[in-house]
MDAnalysis code that builds the backbone (N, CA, C; Angstrom):
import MDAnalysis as mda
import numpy as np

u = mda.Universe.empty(249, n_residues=83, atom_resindex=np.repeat(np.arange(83), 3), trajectory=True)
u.add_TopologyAttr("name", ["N", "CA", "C"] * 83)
u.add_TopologyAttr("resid", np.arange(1, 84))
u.add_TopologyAttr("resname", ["UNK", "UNK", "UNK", "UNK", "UNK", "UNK", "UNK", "UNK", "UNK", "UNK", "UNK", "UNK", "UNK", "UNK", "UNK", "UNK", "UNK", "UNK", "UNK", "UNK", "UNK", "UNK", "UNK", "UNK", "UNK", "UNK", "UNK", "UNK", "UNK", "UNK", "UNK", "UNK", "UNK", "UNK", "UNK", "UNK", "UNK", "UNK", "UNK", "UNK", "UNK", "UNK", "UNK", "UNK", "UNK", "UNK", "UNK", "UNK", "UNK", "UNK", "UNK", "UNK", "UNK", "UNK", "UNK", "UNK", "UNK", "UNK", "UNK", "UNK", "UNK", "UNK", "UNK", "UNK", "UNK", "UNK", "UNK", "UNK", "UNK", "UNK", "UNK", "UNK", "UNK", "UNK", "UNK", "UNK", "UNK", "UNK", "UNK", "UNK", "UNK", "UNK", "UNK"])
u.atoms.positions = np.array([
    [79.397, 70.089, 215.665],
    [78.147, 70.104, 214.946],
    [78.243, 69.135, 213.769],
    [77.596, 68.539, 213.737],
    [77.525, 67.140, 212.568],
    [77.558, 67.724, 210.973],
    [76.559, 68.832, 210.649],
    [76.659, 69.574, 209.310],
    [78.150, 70.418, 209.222],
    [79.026, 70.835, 210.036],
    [79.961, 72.060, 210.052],
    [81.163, 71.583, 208.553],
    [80.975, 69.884, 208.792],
    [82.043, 70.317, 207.202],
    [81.604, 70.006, 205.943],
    [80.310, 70.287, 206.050],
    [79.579, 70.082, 204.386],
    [79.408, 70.619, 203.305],
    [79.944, 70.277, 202.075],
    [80.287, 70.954, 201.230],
    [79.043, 70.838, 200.132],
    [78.775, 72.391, 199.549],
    [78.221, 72.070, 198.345],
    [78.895, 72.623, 196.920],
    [77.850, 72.423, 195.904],
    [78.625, 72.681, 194.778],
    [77.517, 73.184, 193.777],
    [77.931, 73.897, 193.373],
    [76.902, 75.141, 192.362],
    [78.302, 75.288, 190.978],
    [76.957, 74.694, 190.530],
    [76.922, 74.337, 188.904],
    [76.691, 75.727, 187.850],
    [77.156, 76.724, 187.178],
    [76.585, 77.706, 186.967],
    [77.563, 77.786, 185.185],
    [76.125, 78.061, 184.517],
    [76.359, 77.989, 183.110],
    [76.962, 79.059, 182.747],
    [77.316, 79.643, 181.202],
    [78.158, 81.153, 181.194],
    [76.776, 81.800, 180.774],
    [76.134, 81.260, 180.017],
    [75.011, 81.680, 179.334],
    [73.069, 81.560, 179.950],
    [72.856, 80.622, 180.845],
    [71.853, 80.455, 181.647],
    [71.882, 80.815, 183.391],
    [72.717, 81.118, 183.976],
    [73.324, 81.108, 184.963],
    [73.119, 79.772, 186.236],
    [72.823, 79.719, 187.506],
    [72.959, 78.954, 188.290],
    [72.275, 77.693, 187.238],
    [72.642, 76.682, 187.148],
    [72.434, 75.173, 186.232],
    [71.792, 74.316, 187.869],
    [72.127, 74.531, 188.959],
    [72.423, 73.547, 190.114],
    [73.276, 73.640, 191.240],
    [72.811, 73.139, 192.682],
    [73.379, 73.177, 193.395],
    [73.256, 71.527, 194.100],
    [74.413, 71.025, 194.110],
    [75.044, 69.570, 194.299],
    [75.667, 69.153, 196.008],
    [75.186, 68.457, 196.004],
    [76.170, 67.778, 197.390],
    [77.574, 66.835, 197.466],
    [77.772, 66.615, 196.152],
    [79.324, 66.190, 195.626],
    [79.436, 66.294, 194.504],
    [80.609, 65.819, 194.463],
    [81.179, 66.502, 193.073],
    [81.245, 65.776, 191.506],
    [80.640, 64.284, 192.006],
    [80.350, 63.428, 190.501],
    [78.927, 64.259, 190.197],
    [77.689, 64.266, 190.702],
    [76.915, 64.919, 190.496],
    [76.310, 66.357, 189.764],
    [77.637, 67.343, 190.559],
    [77.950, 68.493, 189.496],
    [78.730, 68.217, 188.853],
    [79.807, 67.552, 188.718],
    [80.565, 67.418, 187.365],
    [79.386, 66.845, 186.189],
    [78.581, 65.448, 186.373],
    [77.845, 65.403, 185.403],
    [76.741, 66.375, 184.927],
    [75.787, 67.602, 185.769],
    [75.546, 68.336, 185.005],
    [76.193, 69.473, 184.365],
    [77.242, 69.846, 185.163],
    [78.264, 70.429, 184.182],
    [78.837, 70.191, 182.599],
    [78.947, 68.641, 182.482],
    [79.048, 67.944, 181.556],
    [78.117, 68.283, 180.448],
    [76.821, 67.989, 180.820],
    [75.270, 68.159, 180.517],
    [75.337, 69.303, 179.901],
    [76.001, 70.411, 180.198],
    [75.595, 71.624, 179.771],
    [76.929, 72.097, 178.276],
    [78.189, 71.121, 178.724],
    [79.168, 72.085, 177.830],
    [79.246, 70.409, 176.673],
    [78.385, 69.669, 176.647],
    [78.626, 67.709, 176.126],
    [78.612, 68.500, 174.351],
    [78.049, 69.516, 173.930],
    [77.827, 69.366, 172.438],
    [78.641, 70.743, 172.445],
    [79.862, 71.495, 172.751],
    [80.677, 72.479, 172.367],
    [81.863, 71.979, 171.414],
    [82.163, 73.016, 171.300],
    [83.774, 72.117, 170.124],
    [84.466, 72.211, 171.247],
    [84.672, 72.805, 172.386],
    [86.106, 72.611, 173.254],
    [86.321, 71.860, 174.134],
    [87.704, 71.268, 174.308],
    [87.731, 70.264, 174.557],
    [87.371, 70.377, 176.151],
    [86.744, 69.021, 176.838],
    [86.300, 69.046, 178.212],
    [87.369, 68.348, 179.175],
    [87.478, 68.766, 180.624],
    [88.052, 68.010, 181.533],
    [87.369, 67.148, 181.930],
    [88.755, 66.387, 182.324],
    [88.099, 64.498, 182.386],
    [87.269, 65.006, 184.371],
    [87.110, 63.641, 184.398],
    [86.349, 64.367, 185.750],
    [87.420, 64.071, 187.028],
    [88.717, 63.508, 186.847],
    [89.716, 63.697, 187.939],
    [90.427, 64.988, 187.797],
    [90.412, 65.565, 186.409],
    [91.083, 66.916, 186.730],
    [90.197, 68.084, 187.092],
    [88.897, 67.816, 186.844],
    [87.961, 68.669, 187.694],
    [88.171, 68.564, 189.117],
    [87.874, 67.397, 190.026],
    [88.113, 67.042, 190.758],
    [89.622, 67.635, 191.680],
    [90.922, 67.302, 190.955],
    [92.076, 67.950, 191.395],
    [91.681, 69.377, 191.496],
    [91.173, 70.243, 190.252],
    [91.039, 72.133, 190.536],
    [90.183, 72.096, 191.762],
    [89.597, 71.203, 191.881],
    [88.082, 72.109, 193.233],
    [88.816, 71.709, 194.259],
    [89.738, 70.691, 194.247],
    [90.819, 70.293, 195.513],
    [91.798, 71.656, 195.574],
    [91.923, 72.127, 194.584],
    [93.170, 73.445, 194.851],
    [92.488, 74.507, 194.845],
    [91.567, 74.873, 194.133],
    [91.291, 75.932, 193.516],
    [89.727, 77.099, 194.283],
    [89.244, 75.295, 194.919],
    [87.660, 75.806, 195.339],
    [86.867, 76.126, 194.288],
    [87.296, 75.760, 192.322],
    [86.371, 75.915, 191.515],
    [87.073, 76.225, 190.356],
    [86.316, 75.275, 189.244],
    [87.141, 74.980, 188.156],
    [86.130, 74.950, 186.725],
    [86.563, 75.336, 185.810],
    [85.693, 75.590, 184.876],
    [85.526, 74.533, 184.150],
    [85.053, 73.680, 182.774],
    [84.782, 72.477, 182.215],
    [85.672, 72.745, 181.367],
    [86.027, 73.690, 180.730],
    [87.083, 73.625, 179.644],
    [88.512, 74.061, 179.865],
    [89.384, 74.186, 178.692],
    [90.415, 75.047, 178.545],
    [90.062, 76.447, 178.553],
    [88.853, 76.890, 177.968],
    [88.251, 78.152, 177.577],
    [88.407, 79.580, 178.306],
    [88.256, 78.836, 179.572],
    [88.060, 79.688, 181.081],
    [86.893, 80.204, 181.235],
    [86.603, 81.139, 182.576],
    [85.896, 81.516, 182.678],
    [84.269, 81.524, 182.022],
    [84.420, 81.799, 181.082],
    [82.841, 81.680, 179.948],
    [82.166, 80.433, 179.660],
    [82.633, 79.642, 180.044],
    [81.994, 78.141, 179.833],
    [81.124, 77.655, 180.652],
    [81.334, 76.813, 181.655],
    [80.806, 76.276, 182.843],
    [81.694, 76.056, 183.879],
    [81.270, 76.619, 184.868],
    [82.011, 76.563, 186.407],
    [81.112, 75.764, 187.321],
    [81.767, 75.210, 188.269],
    [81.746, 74.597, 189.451],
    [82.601, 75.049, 190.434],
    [81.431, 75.524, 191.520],
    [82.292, 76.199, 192.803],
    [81.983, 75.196, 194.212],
    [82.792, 75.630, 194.789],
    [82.607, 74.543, 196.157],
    [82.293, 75.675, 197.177],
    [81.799, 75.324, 197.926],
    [81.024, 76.147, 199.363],
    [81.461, 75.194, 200.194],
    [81.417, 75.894, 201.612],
    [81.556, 75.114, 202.721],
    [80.101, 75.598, 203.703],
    [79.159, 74.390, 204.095],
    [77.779, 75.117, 204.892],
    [78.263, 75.020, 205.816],
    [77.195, 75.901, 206.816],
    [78.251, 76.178, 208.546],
    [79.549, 76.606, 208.106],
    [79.961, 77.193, 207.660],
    [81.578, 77.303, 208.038],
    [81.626, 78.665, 209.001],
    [82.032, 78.228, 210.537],
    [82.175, 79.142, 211.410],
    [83.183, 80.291, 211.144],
    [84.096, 80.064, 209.827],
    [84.498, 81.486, 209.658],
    [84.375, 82.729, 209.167],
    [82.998, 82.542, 208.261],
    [82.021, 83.190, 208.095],
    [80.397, 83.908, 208.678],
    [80.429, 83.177, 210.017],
    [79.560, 84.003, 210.818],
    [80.048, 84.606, 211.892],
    [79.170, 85.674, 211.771],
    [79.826, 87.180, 213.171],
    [79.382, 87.078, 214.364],
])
């Protein structure tokens, strides 16, 4: 099936919730960006975002964790999720 390895990416604020849902990952990294650009903490560059969603399937914008801004990766079609 031509769609089976397509990935998306949902952008989701700590404080507004879902920000976006992306079809790669410069795209949500820049509104991710968008959302944490005027905090005091410090931000990941966009290759180490990039490396967490490679390991992790989803990585937050800061050191902070959790409470900041996340980016998660989905897989559409993924046949190991339907019954």
């Amino acid at each position: 099936m031509k769609n089976e390895d397509k990935k998306m990416y949902v952008v989701r604020g700590s404080e507004d919730g879902n920000l976006g849902v992306f079809s790669n990952k410069k795209l949500a990294y820049e509104c991710a960006l968008d959302y944490v650009k005027d905090w005091d903490y410090k931000i990941k560059s966009y290759s180490k975002v990039c490396k967490e969603l490679n390991q992790n399937w989803f990585c937050s914008m800061t050191n902070f964790g959790m409470e900041d801004c996340m980016i998660t990766c989905f897989w559409l079609n993924n046949q190991y999720w339907k019954s």
